[in-house]
C-alpha positions in Angstrom: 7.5 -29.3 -71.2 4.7 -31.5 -71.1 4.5 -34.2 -68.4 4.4 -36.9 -71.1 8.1 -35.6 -72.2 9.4 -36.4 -69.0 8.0 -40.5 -69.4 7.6 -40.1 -65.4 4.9 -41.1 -63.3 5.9 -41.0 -59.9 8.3 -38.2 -59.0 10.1 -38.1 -55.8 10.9 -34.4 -54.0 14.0 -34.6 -51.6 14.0 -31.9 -48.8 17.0 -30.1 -50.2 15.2 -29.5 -53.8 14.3 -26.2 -55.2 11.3 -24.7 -53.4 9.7 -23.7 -56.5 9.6 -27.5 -57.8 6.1 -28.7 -55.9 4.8 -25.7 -58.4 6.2 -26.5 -61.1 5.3 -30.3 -60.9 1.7 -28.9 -59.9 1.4 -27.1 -62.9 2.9 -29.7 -65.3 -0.7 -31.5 -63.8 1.3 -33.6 -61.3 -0.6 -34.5 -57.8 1.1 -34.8 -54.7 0.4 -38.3 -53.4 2.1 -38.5 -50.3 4.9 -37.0 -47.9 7.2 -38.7 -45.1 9.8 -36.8 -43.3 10.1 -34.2 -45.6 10.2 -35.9 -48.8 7.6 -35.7 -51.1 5.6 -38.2 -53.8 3.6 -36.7 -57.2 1.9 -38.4 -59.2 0.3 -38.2 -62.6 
């Protein structure tokens, strides 16, 4: 799946997600823009 599939450009990464998602956002050419408290914010 390509990034431009999803039509997202800022995902947001609760604590209780899959541990494997940061990868797989990081390999769909997502950047991780930010993190507060656990949550996390990609970017693209």
């Amino acid at each position: 799946m390509e990034q431009r599939a999803l039509r997202a450009y800022w995902i947001v990464v609760w604590p209780e997600a899959d541990r494997s998602l940061p990868a797989f956002l990081e390999e769909l050419g997502y950047r991780r823009t930010g993190a507060d408290e656990g949550v996390l914010l990609y970017s693209r």
